[in-house]
Backbone as CSV, one residue per row, in Angstrom:
resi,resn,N_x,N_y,N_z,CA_x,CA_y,CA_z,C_x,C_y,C_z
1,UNK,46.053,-33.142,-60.011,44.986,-34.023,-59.524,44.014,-33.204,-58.673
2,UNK,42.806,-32.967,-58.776,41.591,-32.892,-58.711,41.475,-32.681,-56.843
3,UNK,41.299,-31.817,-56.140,41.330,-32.034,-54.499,39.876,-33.015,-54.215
4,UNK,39.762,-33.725,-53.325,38.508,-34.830,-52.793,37.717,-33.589,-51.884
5,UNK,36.248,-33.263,-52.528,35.729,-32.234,-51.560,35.762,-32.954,-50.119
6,UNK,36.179,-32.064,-49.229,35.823,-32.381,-47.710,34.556,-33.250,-47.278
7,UNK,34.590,-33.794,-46.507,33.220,-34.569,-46.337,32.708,-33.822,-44.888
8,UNK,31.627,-33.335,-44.870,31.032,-32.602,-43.831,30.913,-33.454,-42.839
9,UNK,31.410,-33.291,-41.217,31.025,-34.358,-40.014,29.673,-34.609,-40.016
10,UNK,28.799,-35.291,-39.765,27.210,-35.700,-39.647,27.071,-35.016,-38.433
11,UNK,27.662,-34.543,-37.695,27.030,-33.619,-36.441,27.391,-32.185,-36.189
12,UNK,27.603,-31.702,-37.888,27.732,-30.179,-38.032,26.035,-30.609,-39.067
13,UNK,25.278,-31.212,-39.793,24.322,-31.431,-40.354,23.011,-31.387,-39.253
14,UNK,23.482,-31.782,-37.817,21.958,-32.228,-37.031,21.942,-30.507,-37.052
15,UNK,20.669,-30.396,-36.563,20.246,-29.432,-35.998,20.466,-29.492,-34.159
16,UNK,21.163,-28.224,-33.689,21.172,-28.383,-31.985,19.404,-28.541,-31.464
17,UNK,19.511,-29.231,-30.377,18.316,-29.780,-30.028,17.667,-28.445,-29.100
18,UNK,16.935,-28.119,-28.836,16.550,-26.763,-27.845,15.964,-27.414,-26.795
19,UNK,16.640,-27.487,-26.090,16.613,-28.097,-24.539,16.576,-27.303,-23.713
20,UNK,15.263,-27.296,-22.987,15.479,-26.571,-21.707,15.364,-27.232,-20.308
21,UNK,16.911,-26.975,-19.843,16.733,-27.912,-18.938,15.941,-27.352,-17.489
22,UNK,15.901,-26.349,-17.406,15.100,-26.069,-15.959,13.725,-26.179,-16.326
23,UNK,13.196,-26.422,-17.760,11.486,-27.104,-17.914,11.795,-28.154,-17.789
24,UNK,12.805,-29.166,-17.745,12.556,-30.720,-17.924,12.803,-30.641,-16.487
25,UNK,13.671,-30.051,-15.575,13.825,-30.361,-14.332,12.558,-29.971,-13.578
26,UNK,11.837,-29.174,-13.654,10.608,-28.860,-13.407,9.654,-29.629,-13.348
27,UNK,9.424,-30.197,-14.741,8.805,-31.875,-15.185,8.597,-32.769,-13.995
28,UNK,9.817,-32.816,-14.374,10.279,-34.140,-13.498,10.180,-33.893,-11.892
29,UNK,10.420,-32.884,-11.267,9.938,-32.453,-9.877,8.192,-32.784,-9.457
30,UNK,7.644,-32.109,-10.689,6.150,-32.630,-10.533,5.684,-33.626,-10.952
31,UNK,6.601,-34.493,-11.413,6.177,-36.045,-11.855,6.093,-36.475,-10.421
32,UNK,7.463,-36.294,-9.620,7.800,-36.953,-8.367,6.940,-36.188,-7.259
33,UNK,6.659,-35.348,-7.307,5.682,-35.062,-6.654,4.323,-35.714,-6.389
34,UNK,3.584,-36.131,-7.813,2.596,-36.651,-8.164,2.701,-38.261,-7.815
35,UNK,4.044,-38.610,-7.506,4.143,-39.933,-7.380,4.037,-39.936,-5.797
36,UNK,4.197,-38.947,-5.211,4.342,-39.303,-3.579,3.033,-38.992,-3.210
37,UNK,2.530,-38.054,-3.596,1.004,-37.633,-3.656,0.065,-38.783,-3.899
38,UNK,0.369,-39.845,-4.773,-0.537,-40.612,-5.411,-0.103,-42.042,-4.281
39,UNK,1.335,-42.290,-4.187,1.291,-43.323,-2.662,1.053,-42.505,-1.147
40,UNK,1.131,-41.884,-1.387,0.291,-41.542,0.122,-1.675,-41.003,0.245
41,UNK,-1.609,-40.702,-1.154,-3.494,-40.972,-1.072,-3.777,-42.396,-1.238
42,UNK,-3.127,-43.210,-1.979,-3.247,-44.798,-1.491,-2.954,-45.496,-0.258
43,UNK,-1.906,-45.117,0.669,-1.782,-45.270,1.843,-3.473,-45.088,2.572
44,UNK,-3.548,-43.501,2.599,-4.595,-42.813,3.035,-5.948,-43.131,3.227
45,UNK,-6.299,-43.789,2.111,-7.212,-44.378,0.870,-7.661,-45.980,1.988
46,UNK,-6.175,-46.664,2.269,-6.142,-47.940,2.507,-6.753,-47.682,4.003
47,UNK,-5.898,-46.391,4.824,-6.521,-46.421,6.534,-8.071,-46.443,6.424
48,UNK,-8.797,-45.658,5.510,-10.159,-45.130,5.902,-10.860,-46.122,5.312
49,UNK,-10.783,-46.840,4.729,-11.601,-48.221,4.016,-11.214,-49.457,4.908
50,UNK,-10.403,-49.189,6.207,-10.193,-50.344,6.821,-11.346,-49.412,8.257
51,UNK,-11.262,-48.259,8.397,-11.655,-47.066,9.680,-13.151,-47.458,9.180
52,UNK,-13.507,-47.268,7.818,-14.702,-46.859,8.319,-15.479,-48.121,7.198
53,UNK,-15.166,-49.615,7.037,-15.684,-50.217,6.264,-16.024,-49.877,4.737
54,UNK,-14.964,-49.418,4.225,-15.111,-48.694,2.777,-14.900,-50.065,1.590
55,UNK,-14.976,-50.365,0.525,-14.461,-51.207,-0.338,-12.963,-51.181,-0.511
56,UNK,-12.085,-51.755,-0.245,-10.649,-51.324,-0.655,-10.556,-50.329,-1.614
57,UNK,-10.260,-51.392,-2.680,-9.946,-51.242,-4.346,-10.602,-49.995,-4.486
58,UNK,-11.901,-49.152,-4.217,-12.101,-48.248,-4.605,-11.732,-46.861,-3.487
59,UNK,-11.308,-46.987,-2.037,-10.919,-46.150,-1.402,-9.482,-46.120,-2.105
60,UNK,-8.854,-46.740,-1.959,-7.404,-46.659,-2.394,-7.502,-45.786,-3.917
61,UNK,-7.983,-46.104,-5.107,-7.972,-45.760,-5.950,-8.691,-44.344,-6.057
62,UNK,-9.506,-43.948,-5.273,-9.925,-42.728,-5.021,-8.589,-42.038,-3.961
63,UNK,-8.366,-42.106,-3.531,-7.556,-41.989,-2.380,-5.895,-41.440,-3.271
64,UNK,-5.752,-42.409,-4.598,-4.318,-42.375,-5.109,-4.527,-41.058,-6.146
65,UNK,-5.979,-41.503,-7.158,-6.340,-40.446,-7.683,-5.902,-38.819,-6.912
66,UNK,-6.718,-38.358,-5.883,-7.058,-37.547,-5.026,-5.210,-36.913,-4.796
67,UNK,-4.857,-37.832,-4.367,-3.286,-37.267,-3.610,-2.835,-36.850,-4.804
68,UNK,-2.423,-37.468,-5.921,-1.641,-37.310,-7.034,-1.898,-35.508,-7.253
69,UNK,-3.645,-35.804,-7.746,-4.330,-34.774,-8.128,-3.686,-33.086,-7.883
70,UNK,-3.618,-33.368,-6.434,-3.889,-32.841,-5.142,-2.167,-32.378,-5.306
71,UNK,-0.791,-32.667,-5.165,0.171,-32.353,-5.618,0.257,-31.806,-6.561
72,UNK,0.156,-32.340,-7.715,0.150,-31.690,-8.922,-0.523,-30.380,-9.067
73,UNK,-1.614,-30.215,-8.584,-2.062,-28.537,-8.518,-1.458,-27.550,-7.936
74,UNK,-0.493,-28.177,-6.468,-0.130,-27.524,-5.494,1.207,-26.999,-6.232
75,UNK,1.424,-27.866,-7.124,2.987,-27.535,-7.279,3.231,-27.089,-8.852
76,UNK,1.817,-26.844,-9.401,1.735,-26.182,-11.004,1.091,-25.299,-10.911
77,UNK,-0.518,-24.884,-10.490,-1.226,-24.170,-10.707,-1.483,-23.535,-9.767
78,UNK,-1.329,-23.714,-8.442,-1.356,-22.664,-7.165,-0.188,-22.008,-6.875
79,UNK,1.005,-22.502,-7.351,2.080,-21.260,-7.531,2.208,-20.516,-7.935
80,UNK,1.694,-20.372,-9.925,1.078,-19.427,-10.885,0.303,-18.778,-10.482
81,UNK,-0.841,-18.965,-10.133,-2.196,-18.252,-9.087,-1.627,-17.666,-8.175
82,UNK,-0.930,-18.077,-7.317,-0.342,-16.779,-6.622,0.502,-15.742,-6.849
83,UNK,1.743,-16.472,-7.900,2.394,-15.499,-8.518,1.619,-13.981,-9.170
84,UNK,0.887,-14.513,-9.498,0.103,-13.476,-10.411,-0.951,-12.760,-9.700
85,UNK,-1.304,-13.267,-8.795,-2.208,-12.694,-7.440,-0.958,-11.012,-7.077
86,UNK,0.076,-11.788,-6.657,1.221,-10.762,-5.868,1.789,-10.148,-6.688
87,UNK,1.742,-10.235,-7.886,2.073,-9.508,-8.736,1.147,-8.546,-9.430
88,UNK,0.692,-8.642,-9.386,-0.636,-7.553,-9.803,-0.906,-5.870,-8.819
89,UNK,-0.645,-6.788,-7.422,-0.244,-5.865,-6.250,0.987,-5.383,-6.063
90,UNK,2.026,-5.837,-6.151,3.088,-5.077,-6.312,3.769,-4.770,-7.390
91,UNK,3.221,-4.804,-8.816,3.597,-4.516,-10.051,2.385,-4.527,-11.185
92,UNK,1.395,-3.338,-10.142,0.251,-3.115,-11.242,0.290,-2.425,-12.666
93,UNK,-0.527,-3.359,-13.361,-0.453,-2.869,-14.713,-0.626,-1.514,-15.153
94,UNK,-1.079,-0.645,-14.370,-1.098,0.833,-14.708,-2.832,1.163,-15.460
95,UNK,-3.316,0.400,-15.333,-4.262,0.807,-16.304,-5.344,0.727,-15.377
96,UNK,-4.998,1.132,-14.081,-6.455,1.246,-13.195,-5.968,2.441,-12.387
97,UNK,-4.890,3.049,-12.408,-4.036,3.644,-11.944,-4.944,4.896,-11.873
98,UNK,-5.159,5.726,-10.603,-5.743,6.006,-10.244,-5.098,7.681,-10.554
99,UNK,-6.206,9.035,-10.891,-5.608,9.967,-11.183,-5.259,10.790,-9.416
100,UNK,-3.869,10.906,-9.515,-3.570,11.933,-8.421,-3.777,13.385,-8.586
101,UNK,-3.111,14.036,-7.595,-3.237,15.611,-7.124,-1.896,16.085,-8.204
102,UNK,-2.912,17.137,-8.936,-1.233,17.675,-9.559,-0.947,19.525,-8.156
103,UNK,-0.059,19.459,-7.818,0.388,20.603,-7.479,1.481,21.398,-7.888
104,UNK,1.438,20.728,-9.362,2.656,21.564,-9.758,2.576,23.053,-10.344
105,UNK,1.081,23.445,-10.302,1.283,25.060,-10.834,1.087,25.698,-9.382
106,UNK,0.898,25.329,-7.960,0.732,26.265,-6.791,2.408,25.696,-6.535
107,UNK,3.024,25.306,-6.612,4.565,24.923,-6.170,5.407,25.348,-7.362
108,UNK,5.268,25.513,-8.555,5.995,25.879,-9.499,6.389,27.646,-8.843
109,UNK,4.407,28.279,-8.907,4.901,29.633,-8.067,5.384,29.617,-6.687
110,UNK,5.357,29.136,-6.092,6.164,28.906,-4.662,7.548,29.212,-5.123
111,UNK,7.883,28.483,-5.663,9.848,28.273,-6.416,9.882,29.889,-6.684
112,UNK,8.891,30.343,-7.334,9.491,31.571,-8.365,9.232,32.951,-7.006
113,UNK,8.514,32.707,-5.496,8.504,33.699,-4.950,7.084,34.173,-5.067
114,UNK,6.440,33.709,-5.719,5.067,34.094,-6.505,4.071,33.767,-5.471
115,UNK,4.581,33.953,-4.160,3.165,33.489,-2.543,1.643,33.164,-3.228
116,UNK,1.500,34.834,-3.483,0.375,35.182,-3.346,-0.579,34.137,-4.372
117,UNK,0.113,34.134,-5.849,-0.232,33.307,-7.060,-0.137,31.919,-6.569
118,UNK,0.913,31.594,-5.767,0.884,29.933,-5.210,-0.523,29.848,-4.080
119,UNK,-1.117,30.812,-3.087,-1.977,30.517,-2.669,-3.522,30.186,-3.588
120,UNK,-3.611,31.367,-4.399,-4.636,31.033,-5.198,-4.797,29.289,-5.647
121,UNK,-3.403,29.292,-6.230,-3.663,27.965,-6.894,-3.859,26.971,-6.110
122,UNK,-3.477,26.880,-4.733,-3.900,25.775,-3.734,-5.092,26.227,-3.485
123,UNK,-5.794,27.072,-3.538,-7.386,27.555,-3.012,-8.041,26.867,-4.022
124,UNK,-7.645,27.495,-5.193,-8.896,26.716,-6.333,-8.715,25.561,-6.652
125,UNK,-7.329,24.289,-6.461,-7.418,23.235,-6.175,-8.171,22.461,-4.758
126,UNK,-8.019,22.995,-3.884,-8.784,22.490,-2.738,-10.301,22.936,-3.003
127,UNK,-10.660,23.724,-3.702,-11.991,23.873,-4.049,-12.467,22.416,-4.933
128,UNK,-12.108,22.105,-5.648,-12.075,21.161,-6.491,-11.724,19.960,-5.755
129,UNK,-11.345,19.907,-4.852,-11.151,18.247,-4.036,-11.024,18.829,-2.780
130,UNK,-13.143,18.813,-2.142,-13.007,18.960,-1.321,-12.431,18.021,-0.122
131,UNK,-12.451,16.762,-0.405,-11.840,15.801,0.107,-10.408,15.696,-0.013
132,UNK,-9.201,16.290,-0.400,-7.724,16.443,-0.610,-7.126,17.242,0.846
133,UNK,-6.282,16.298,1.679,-6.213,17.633,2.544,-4.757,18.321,2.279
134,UNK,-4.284,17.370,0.953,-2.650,17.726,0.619,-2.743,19.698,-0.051
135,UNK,-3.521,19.680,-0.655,-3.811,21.645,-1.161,-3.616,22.393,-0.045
136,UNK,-4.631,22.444,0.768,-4.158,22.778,2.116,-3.530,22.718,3.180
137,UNK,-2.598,21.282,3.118,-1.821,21.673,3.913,-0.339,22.603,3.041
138,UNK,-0.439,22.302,1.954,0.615,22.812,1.205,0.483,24.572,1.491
139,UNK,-0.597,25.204,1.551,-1.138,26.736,1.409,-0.564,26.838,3.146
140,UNK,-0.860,26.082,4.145,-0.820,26.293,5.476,0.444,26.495,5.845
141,UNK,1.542,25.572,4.980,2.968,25.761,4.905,3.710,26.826,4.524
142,UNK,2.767,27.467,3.502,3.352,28.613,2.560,3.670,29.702,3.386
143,UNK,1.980,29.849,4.052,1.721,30.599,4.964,2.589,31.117,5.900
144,UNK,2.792,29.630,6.696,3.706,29.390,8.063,4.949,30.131,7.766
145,UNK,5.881,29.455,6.839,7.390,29.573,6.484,7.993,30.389,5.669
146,UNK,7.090,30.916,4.615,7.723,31.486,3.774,7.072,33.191,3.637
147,UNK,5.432,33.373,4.348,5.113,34.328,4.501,4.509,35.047,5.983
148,UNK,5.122,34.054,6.934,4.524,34.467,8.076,3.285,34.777,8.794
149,UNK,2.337,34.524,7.891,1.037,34.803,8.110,0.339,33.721,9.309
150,UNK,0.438,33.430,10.326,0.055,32.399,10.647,-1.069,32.220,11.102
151,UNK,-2.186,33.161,11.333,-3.509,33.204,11.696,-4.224,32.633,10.077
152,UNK,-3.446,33.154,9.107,-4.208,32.356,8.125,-3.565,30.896,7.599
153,UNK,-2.682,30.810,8.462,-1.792,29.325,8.195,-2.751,28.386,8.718
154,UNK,-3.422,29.141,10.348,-4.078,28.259,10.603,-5.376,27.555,10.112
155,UNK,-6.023,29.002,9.776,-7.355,28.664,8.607,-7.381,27.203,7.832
156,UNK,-6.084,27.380,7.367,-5.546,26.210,6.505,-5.628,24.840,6.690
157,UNK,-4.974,24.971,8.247,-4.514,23.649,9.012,-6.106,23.287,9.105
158,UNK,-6.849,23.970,9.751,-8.291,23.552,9.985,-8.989,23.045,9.196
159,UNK,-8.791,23.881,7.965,-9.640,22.984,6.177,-8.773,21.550,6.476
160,UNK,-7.345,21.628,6.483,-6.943,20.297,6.198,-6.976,18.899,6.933
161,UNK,-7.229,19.406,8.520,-7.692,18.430,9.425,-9.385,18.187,9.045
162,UNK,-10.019,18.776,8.654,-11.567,18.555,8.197,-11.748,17.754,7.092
163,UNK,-10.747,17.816,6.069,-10.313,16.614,5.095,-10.207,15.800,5.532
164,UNK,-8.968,15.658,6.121,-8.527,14.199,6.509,-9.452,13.077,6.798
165,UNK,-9.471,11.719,6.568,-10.431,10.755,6.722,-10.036,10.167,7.761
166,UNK,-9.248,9.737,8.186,-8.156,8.946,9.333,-7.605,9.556,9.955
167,UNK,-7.862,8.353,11.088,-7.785,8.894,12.598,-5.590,9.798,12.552
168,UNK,-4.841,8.752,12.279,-3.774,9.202,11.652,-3.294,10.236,10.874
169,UNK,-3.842,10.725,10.105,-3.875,11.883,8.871,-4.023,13.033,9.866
170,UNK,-5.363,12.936,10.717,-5.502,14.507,11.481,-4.820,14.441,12.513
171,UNK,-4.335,13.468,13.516,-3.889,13.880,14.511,-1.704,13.883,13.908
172,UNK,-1.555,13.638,12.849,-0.787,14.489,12.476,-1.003,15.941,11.757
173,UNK,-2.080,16.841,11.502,-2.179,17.747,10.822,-2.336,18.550,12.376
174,UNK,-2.939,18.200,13.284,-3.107,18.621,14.638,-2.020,18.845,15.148
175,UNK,-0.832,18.057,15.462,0.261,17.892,15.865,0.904,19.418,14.847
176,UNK,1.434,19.273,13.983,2.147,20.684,13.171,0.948,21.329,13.489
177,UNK,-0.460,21.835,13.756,-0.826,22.852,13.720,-0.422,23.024,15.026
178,UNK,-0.214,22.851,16.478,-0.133,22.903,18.069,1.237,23.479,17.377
179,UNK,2.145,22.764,16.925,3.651,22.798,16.511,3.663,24.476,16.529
180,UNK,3.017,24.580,15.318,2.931,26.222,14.508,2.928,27.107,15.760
181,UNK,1.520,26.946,16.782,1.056,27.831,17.691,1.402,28.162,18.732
182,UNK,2.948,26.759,18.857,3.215,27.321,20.531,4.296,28.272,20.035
183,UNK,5.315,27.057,19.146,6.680,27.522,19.126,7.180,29.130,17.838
184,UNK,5.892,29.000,16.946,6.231,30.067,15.991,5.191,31.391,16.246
185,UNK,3.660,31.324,16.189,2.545,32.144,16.389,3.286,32.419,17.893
186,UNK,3.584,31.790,19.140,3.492,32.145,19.798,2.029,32.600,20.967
187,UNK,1.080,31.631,20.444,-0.075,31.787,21.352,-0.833,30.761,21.353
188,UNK,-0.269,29.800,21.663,-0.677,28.609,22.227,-2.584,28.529,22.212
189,UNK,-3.123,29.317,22.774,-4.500,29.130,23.356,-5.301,29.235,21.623
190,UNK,-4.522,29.629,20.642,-5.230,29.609,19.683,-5.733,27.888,18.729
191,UNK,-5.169,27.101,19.991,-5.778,25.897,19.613,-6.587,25.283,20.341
192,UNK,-6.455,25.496,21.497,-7.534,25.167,22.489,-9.147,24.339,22.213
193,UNK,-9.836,25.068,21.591,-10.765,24.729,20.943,-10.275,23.338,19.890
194,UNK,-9.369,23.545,19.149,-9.404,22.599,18.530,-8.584,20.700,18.745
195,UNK,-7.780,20.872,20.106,-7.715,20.399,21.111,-8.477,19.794,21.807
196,UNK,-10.083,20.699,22.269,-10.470,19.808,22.848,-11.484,19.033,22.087
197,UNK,-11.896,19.677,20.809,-12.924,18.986,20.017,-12.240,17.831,19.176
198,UNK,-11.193,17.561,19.280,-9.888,16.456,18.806,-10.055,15.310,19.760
199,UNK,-9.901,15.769,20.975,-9.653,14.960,21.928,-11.639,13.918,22.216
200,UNK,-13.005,14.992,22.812,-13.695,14.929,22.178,-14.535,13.682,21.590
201,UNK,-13.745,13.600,19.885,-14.326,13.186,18.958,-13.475,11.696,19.358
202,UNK,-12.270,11.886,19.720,-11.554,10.749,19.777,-10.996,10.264,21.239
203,UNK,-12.333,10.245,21.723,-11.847,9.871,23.336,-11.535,8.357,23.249
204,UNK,-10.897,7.985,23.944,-10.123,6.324,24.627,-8.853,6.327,23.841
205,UNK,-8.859,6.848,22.683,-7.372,6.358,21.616,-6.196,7.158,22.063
206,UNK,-5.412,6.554,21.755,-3.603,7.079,22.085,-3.805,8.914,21.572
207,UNK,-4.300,9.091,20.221,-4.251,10.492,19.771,-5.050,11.120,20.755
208,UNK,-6.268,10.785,20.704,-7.193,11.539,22.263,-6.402,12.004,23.089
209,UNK,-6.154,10.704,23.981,-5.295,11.413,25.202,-4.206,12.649,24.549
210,UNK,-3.738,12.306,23.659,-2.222,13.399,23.614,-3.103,14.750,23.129
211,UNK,-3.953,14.776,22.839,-5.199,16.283,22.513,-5.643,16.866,23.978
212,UNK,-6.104,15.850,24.991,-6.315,16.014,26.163,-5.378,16.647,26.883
213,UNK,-4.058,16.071,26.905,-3.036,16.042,27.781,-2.291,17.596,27.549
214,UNK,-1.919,18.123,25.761,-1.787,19.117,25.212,-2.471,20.448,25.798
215,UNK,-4.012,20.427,25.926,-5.000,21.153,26.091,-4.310,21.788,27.763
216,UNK,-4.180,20.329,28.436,-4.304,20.528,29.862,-2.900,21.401,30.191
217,UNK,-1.824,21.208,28.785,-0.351,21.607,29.525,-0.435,23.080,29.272
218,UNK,-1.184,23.715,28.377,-1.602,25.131,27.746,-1.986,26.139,29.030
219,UNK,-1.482,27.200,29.609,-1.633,27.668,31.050,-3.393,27.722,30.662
220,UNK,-3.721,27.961,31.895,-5.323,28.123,31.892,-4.988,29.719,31.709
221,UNK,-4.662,30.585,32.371,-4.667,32.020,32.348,-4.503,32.355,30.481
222,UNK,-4.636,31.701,30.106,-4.217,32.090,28.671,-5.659,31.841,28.016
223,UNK,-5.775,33.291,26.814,-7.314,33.835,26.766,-7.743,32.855,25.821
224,UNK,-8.709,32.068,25.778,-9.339,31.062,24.995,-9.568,31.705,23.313
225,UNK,-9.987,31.272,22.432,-10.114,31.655,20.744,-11.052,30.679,20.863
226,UNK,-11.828,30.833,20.037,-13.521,30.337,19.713,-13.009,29.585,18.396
227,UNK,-12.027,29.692,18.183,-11.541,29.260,16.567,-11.810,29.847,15.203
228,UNK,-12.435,30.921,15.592,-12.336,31.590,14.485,-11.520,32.697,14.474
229,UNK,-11.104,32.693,12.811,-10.112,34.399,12.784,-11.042,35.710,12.488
């Protein structure tokens, strides 16, 4: 005898429904939103048409309009708008992305011992951005630490504080150059000049004074430098 084909359940036939429930819960948050929005611009609606002789029926109904409105944007389209505001800033698309400083052929020779070839290449990059004060301070470093040269370290420091745009930027390039001159050069007075034309340019501010104060701790008996080498 013949087997009876199986009969398929009717709910292996539906199709599963694609439900998403955090969009319907969403929905429904800004439905209820729009509903409290819309009785309290009718509330609202009702004070100022009694305040200031308005028609009811049409303060209220302007009033319910308005609130509803007025939720519903707050809680759909000004969240998106900002999302995408703050996101743009902290997860820019790259395509405005601005070209930086390459220093990887004056630091590649740095690695290999290659001074002299690593200075060039920070020279003819800082030629090329006269506004960069990162070339030079990189050459001023080379100078300092790895070849001792420090009368021309300072050269350096000086191009790179003349870069700098901000008040911040130089009176840290100032700071390591004083650094360099007391504790490594060993002759302090070779900043003097640039000390007081620091201080100077930036009289009343916190950096001022510490240019001032620097200048003043430097013995006086110690022979002044015009700033040039």
């Amino acid at each position: 005898m013949p087997e009876k084909p199986r009969r398929t359940p009717r709910t292996a036939s539906r199709p599963l429904r694609d439900v998403d429930s955090a969009g319907q819960a969403l929905r429904l948050q800004v439905l209820g939103w729009c509903v409290v929005g819309t009785v309290f611009g009718s509330v609202v609606g009702g004070l100022l048409a009694r305040l200031m002789d308005w028609t009811p029926f049409l303060a209220v109904t302007v009033g319910a309009l308005s609130g509803g409105a007025l939720l519903y944007l707050s809680a759909t389209v000004f969240p998106e708008f900002l999302g995408r505001a703050v996101g743009s800033i902290v997860w820019p698309s790259g395509r405005t992305t601005p070209r930086g400083s390459d220093h990887s052929l004056g630091d590649a020779r740095r690695l290999r011992g290659e001074f002299d070839d690593a200075i060039a290449a920070y020279r003819k990059e800082a030629e090329a951005r006269p506004n960069d004060p990162a070339p030079r301070l990189r050459a001023a470093r080379l100078l300092r630490d790895d070849m001792g040269r420090h009368a021309e370290a300072a050269f350096w420091f000086r191009q790179a504080l003349a870069a700098h745009s901000s008040l911040e930027g130089r009176h840290s390039v100032l700071r390591e150059f004083v650094e360099m001159a007391v504790a490594r050069w060993h002759e302090p007075h070779r900043v003097l000049p640039d000390l007081a034309r620091f201080a100077e340019e930036h009289e009343g501010t916190a950096p001022g004074t510490w240019a001032r104060n620097e200048a003043a701790s430097i013995k006086p008996s110690d022979p002044v430098d015009d700033g040039r080498e």
